[in-house]
ZAGURO-130029 format. One line per 5 residues: their letters; for each residue x, y, z of C-alpha. Coordinates in steps of 0.2 Angstrom, whole numbers, always signed. Each point is the difference from the previous one (the first is absolute). Example, Ala and Ser with C-alpha at 12.3 -4.5 7.8 and 13.67 -1.06 7.14 Angstrom:
2
AS = +62,-22,+39 | +6,+17,-3
This chain:
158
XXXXX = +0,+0,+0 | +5,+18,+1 | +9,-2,+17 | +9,-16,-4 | +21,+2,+1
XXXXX = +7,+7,-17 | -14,+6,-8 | +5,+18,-3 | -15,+8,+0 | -1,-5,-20
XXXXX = -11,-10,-12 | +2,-14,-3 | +5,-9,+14 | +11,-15,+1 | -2,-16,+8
XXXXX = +8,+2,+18 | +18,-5,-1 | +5,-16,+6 | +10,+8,+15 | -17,+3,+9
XXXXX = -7,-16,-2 | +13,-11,+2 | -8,-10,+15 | -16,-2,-6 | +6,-7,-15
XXXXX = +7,-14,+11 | -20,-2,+7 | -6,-1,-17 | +8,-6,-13 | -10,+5,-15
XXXXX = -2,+16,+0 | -1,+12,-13 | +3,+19,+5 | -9,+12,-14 | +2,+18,-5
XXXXX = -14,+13,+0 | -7,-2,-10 | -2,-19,-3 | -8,-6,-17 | -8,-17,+2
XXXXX = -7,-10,-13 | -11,-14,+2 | -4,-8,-14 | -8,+12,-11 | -5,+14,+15
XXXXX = +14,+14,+6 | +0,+3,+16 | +9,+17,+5 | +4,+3,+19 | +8,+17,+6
XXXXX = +3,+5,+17 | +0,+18,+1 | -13,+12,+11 | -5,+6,-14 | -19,+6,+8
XXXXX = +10,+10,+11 | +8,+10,-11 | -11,+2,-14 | -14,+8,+14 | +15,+11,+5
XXXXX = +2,+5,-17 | -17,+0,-5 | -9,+17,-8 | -17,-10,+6 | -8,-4,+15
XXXXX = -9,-13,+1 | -17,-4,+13 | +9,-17,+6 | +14,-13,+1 | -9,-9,-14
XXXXX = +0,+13,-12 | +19,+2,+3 | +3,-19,-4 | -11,+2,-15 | +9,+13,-8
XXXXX = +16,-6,+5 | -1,-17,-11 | -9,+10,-15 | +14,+12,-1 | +13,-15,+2
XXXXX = -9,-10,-15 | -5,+17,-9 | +19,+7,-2 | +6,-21,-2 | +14,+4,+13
XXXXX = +2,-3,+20 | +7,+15,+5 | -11,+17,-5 | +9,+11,+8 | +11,+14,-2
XXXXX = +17,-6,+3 | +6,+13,+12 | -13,-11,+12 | +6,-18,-6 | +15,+1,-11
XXXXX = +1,-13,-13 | +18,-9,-9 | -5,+5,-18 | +11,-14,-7 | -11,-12,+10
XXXXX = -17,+10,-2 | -7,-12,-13 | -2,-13,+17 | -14,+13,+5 | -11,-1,-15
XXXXX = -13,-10,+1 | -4,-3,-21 | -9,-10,-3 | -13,+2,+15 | +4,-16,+13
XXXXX = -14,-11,+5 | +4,+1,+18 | +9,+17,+10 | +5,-2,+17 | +1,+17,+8
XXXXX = +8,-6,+17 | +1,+14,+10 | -5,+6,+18 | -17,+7,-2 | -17,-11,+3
XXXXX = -4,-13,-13 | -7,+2,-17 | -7,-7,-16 | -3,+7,-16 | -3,-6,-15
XXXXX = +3,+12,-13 | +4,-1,-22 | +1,-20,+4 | +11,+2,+9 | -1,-6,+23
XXXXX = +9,+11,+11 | +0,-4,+17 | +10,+3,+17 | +3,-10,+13 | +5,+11,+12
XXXXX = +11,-7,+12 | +1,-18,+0 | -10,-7,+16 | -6,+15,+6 | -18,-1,+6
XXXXX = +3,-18,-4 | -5,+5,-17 | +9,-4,-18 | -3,+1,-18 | -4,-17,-10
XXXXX = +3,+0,-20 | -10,-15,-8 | +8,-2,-16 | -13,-11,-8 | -13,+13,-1
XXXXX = +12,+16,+3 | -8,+7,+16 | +6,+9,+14 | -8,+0,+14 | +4,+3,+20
XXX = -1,-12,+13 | +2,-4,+19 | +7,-14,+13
């Protein structure tokens, strides 16, 4: 995420170094670390995740102000999938390594967008496209299910 060691404040984000997670590799031997963002692909479905707090910043910068969370959710994924990149914001409030810039496009539109960030949970579906957060994983004892076969996204609870 943004506060993990060596990112440098930049998009994209590396996968941690292996420095950091030397002894939890021990614990698990199969783990795969991934950039921000991680492009999936399951079969014939792209799955985009990004962790960024994004709903934060774009309310920050926002010329609009909305009634409710809700509506800021709702804009936030239309003006992601609108402009076809992750980051729509002016680089003075997220700087962006140009060379690496074409990681944040998001052309064509993905089936799934995982917005992980630290505001309440949400899913929208928007141009075919299912945008959802999880939020913080376990919080509430809530989490976010993706059902493949039928390309839903729904909420659920222990």
């Amino acid at each position: 995420g943004p506060n993990d060691p060596g990112s440098m404040g930049v998009l994209p984000r590396e996968s941690l170094a292996p420095f950091f997670v030397e002894e939890f590799r021990k614990q698990v031997k199969k783990l795969h670390l991934m950039s921000s963002p991680c492009r999936l692909r399951f079969y014939t479905q792209d799955i985009v995740v990004f962790r960024e707090d994004l709903l934060r910043k774009m309310m920050r910068h926002s010329a609009t102000r909305f009634s409710s969370e809700e509506d800021h959710t709702e804009h936030l994924v239309k003006s992601i999938i609108d402009q076809a990149h992750l980051c729509p914001l002016p680089l003075t409030s997220r700087p962006v390594l140009w060379e690496y810039d074409h990681a944040l496009w998001l052309f064509p539109t993905p089936d799934v967008l995982v917005l992980a960030c630290n505001q309440n949970p949400f899913v929208w579906s928007y141009n075919n496209c299912q945008a959802a957060n999880p939020s913080r994983f376990g919080s509430n004892c809530t989490f976010t299910v993706y059902l493949p076969s039928s390309k839903i996204v729904q909420q659920s609870s222990c």
